[in-house]
C-alpha positions in Angstrom: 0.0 0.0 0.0 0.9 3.7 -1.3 1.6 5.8 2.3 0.4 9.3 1.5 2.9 12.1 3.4 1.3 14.9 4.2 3.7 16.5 6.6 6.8 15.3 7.9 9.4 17.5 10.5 11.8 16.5 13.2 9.1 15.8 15.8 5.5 15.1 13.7 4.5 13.1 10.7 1.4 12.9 9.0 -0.4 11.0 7.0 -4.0 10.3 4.6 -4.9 7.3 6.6 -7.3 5.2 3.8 -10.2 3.4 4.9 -10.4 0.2 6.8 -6.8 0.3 8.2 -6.0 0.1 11.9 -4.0 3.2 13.1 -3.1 1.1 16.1 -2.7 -2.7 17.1 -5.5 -5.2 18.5 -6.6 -8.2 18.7 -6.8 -9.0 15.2 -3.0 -8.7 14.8 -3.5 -6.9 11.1 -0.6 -4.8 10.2 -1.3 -0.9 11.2 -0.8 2.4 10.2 1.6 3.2 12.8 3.9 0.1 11.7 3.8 1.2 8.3 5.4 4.7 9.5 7.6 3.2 11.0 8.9 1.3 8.0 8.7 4.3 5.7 10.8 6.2 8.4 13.4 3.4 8.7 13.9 3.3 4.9 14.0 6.8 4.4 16.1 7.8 7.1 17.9 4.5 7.1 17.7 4.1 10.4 19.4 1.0 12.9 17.4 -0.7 15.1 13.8 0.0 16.7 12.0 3.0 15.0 10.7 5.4 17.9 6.6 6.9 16.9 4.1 7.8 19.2 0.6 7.7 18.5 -1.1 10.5 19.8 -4.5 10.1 18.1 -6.9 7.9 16.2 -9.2 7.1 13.3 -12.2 4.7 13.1 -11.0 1.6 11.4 -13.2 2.3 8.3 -12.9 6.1 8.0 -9.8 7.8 6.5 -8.0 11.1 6.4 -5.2 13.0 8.5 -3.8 11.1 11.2 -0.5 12.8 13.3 2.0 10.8 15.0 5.4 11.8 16.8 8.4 11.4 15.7 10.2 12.3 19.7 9.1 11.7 22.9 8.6 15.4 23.4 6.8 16.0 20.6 4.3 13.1 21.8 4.0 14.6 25.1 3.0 18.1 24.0 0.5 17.1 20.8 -1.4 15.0 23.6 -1.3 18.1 25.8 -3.0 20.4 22.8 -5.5 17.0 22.2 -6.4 17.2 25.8 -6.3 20.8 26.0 -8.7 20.6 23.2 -6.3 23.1 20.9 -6.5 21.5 17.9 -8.9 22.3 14.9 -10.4 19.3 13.3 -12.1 19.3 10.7 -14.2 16.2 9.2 -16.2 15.4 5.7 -19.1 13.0 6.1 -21.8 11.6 3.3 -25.1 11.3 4.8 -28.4 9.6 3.2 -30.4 11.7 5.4 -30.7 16.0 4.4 -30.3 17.7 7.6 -32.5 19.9 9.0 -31.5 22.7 9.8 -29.0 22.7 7.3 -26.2 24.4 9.9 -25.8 23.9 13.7 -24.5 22.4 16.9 -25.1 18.9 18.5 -25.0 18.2 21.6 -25.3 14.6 23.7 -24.0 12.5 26.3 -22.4 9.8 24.9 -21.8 6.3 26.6 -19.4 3.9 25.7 -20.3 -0.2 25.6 -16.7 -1.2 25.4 -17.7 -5.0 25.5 -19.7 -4.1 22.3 -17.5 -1.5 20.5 -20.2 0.5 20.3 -21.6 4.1 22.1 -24.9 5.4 22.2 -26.1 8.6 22.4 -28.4 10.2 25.0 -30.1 13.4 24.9 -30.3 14.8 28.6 -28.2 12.7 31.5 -30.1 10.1 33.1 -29.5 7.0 35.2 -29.8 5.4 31.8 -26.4 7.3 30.6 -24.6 7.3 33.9 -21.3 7.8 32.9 -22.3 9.5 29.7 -19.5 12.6 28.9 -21.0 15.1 27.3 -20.5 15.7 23.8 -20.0 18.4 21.1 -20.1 19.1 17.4 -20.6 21.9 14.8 -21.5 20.9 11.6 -23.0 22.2 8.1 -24.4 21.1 4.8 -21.6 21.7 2.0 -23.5 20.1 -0.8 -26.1 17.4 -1.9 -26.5 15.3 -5.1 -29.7 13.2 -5.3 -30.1 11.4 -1.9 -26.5 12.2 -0.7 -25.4 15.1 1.3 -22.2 16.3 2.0 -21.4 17.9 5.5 -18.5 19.2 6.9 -18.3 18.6 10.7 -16.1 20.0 13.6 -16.3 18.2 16.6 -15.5 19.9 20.0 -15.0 17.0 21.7 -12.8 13.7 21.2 -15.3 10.3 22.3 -15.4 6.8 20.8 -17.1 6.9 17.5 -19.0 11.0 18.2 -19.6 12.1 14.5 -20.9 8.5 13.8 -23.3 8.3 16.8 -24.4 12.2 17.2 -25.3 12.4 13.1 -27.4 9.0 13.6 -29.1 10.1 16.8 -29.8 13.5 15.0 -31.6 10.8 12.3 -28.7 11.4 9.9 -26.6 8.1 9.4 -23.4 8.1 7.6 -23.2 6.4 4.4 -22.3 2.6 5.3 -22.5 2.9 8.6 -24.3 -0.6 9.4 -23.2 0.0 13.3 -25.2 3.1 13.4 -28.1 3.1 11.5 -27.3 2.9 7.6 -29.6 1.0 5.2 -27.1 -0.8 3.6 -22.9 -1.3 3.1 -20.3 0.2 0.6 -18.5 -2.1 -1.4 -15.7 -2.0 0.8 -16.7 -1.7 3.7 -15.5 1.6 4.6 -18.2 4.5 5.9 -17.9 7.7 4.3 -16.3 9.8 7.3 -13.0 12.0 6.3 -10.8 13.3 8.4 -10.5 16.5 6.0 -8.1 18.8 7.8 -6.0 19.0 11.2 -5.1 22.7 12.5 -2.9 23.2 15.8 0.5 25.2 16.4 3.4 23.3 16.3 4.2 21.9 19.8 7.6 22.7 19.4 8.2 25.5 16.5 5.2 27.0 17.8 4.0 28.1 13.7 0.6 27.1 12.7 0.4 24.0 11.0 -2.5 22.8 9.0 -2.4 19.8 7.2 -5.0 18.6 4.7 -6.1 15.3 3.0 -7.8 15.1 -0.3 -10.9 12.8 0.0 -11.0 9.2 -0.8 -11.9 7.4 -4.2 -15.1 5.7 -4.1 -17.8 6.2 -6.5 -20.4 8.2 -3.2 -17.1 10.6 -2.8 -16.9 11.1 -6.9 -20.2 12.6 -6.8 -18.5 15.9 -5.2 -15.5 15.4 -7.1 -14.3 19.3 -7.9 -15.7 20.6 -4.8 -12.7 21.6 -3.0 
């Protein structure tokens, strides 16, 4: 497989994750996104021995787009900071089957994690039902739409397990292959149409603003807004 490069520095690297890759191991034992970093680094830099990379974030398996990873231990240690700190800019690109309505808002839920199930659910208030629920926070808007698919971009405020894919299904507004959370039927290959589109933060270290960008996937629902950027 072709590893895309979208930014590369002393302490950070970057890359278009495609769909249905693990970023990092588990039980399956596939080969990840992270080890295939790690070889690219080795060869390029021709380096002995154990490759060091952190991995400071993560995409669902079947979604693509920008994923950063760190190249030092001090960069790993301040990118989580800005994660936790919530200073990072993220942007997302999702096909839905549903229009929504209103065409521009915010989201908000309390979102519970069944980690037996790999699976959240989204709550509208707190409840005993969602004890333990965090509460959770998107933006989002309607970019486009061709026949019965609609194109949104989405900007999360928060980080939980699988948030765009729950909050746009509980708002009645499933992603595009999405079986787990309420789409009619799969894609071909089994990815979902959620992007990570774009990543914006200042540089841990250089402190300059870095954005980093990832051109959409192939795949015949994406082609439909091919030209849009």
């Amino acid at each position: 497989m072709h590893l895309q490069v979208l930014y590369e520095d002393n302490h950070l690297i970057a890359v278009n994750k495609p769909a249905n890759v693990l970023v990092h191991g588990d039980r399956t034992g596939d080969r990840t996104l992270a080890d295939m970093v790690k070889s690219y680094i080795k060869d390029r830099y021709n380096k002995p021995g154990d490759v060091f990379l952190g991995v400071i974030h993560r995409l669902d398996r079947p979604a693509s787009g920008v994923v950063v990873f760190a190249r030092t231990s001090k960069g790993l240690e301040r990118m989580n900071r800005l994660f936790a700190e919530r200073q990072i800019e993220k942007v997302y690109w999702t096909i839905t089957s549903e229009r929504p309505d209103p065409i521009e808002g915010e989201l908000v839920h309390f979102i519970l994690k069944d980690k037996s199930r790999n699976v959240s659910k989204a709550f509208e208030t707190q409840s005993r039902r969602a004890t333990g629920a965090r509460r959770s926070e998107l933006s989002y808007r309607l970019l486009a739409g061709i026949g019965s698919n609609f194109l949104l971009e989405v900007k999360p405020g928060t980080g939980r397990p699988h948030q765009i894919r729950v909050q746009l299904s509980k708002a009645g507004w499933p992603i595009r292959g999405d079986l787990k959370y309420g789409a009619r039927k799969p894609l071909a290959d089994g990815s979902i149409c959620l992007h990570c589109r774009k990543l914006s933060f200042i540089h841990p270290v250089k402190k300059v603003p870095v954005s980093i960008e990832a051109e959409k996937p192939a795949g015949q629902l994406w082609e439909l807004f091919e030209g849009f950027e």
